[in-house]
N, C-alpha and C positions, 0 to 999 in steps of 0.2 A: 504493500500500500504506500511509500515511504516512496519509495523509489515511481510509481506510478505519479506520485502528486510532485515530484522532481521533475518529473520531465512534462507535466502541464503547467510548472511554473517557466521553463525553460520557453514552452512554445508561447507565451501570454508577452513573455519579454521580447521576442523575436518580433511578434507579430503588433505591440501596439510603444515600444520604446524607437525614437529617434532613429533614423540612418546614422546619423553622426556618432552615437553612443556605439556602434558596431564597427564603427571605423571606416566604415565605407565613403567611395567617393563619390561625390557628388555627380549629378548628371551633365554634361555639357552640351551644347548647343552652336554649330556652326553656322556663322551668316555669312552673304557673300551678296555685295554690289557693286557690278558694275559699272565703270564712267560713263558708259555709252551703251546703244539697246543695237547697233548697225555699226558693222566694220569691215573694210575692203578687205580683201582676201590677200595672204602676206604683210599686214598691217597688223601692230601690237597695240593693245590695247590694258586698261587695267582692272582688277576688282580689288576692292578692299574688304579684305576676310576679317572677323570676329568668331574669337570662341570665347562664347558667352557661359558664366554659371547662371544658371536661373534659379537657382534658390534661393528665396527671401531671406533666411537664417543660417544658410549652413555656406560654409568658405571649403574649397578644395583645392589641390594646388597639381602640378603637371611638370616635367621637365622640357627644356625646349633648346635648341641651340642658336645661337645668337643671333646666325646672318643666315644659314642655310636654305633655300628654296626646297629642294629636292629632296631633303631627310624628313620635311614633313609632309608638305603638300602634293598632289597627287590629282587628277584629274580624269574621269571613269570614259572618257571620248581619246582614242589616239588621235583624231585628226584637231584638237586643242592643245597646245602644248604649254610648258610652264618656261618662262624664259630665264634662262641660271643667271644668280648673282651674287657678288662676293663682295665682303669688307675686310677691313681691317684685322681684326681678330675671332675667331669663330670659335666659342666655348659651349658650353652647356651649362643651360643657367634653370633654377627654379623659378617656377610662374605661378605665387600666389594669385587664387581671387577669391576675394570676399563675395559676399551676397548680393547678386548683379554685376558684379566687374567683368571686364571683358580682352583678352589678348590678341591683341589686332595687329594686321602686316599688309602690306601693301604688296602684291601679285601681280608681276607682270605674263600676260598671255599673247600666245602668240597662235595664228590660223595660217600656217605656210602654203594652202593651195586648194582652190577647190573650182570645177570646171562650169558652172552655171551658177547663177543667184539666186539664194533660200535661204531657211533657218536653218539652223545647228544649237543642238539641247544634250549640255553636259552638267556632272556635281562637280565639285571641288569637295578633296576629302580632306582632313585634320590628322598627322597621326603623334600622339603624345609619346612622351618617352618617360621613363624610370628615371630616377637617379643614376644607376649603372648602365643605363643607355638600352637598357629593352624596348621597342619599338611596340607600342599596342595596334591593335586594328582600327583604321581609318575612321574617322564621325564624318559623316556626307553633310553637306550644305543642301539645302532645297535645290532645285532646280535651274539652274541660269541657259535664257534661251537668245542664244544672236541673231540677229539679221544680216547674212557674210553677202555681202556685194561680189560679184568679179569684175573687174575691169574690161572692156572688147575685148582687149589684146590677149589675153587670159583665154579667150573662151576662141580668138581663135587659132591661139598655139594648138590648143584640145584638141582641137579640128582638124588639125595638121597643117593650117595655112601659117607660115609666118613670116616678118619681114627680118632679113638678113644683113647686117652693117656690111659696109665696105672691109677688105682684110685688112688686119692690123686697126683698125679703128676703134675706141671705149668711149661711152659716153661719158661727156664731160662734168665735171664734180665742181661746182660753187660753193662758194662757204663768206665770201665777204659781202653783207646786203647794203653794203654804198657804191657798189659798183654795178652798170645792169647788167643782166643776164639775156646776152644777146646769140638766139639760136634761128636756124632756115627752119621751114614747115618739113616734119617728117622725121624732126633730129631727136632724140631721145637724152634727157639729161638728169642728172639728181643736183639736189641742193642738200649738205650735210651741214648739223648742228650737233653743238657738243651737249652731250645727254647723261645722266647717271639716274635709271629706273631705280637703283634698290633706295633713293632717296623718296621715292615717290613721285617727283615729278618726271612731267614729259612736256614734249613737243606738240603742241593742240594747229594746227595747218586749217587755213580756209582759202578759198579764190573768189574771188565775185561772183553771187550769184548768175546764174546763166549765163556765166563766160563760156565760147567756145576757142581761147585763145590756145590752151593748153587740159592737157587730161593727167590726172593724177593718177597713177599706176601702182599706189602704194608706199610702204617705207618696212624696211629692218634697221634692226639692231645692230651694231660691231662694235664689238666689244676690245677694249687695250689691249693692244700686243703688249703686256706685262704680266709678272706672276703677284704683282701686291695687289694684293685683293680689294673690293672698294672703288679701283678707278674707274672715270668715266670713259666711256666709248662716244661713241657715234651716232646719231639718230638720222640716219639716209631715206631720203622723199625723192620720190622717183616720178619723172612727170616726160610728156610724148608731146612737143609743137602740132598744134592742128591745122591753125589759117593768122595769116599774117595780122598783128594788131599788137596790143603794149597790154599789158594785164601786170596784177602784182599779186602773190604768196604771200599771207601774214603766218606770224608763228606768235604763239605765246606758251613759255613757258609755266607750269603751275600743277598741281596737284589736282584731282579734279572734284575733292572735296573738299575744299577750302577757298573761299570768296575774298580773292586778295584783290585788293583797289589798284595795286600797279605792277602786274607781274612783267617780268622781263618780255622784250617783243624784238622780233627781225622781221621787217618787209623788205622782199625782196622784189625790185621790178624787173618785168622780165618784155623782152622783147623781139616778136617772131617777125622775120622776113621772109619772101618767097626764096624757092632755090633761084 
């Protein structure tokens, strides 16, 4: 009898005392927004992830590494990729949260190619670590769904039509916006800015509306040919002269969560002539 009333005090504690009293950790919650709802195809874009505790009362805590992309996050679509980035020092740190607090990182993504315009619906996973670095199983974000553009040119490589530079010829690479950008109809060019995504910010590009002077083709990432981790690369915008006229590139630099009154800008004019 002793022993029977032992083990229904056992189950009364199990079943109406605290998670916290049992040591267990608390539930977490991943969120995931992105800057934008529509992105060209080869064009990076961003989300800023939360993992949220949602317990009113109870704090849980997770290990995490400092700078790592790829040791945590994770994305359930292969044709979404996560774009690698490095700092300074990469450690492994503990990541309290109290009741509501939340562990947030700025994610750069990337859609290297796809041969017509549609949606594309991927998660973004989470995966916490141990003190000793045991890696647990992923927490998914809801659902994140893009609007991926292709560019013509894009759909009609697919096709197999494409045009062909002269041999020996790279399109040309601008980088100073006080000087114009003078190209023939037909010539293909990039304009590059210096960028660092694991800070958060990027390169935000617009042309006038219903300009047909030039067409935007996308942009990547390149990253320093260095091993210190941290450094900025390259934010390359890649654009195709259509019909003779003067049009101008703005850029503005900025985080795409944060409302800053003057963020850095480059206009760049550009100006096409007949061959």
């Amino acid at each position: 009898m002793k022993m029977k009333r032992f083990f229904v005090l056992i189950l009364v504690f199990f079943l109406f005392c605290p998670a916290a009293s049992r040591g267990e950790v608390s539930p977490l919650e991943i969120e995931a927004f992105p800057d934008q709802s529509t992105v060209q195809a080869g064009t990076m874009f961003l989300v800023h992830m939360r993992v949220v505790n949602p317990s009113p009362d109870s704090s849980t805590q997770f290990w995490a590494y400092s700078c790592s992309y790829e040791k945590h996050w994770i994305t359930d679509n292969p044709e979404v990729l996560i774009q690698p980035w490095t700092c300074d020092e990469n450690s492994l740190e503990e990541v309290p949260l109290g009741p509501g607090e939340a562990y947030e990182k700025d994610i750069m993504l990337h859609i290297p190619g796809k041969d017509q315009t549609g949606t594309l619906t991927f998660h973004l996973g989470f995966k916490r670590m141990s003190e000793n670095g045991d890696v647990a199983e992923p927490l998914w974000s809801d659902p994140v769904t893009m609007k991926v553009i292709v560019p013509e040119e894009m759909k009609e490589e697919s096709s197999g039509v494409t045009t062909v530079p002269p041999e020996g010829t790279q399109p040309r690479v601008f980088e100073d916006s006080s000087v114009s950008i003078q190209v023939r109809v037909g010539e293909e060019f990039s304009i590059s800015l210096t960028s660092n995504p694991s800070t958060g910010y990027s390169w935000r590009m617009t042309l006038p509306e219903n300009d047909t002077t030039v067409r935007s083709l996308g942009s990547e990432f390149s990253s320093a040919q260095t091993d210190r981790v941290g450094a900025p690369g390259k934010e390359i915008f890649k654009f195709k002269a259509l019909n003779p006229g003067e049009t101008k590139a703005d850029f503005i630099y900025r985080r795409s969560w944060e409302a800053e009154t003057d963020p850095p800008r480059e206009t760049f004019t550009i100006i096409v002539s007949d061959n």
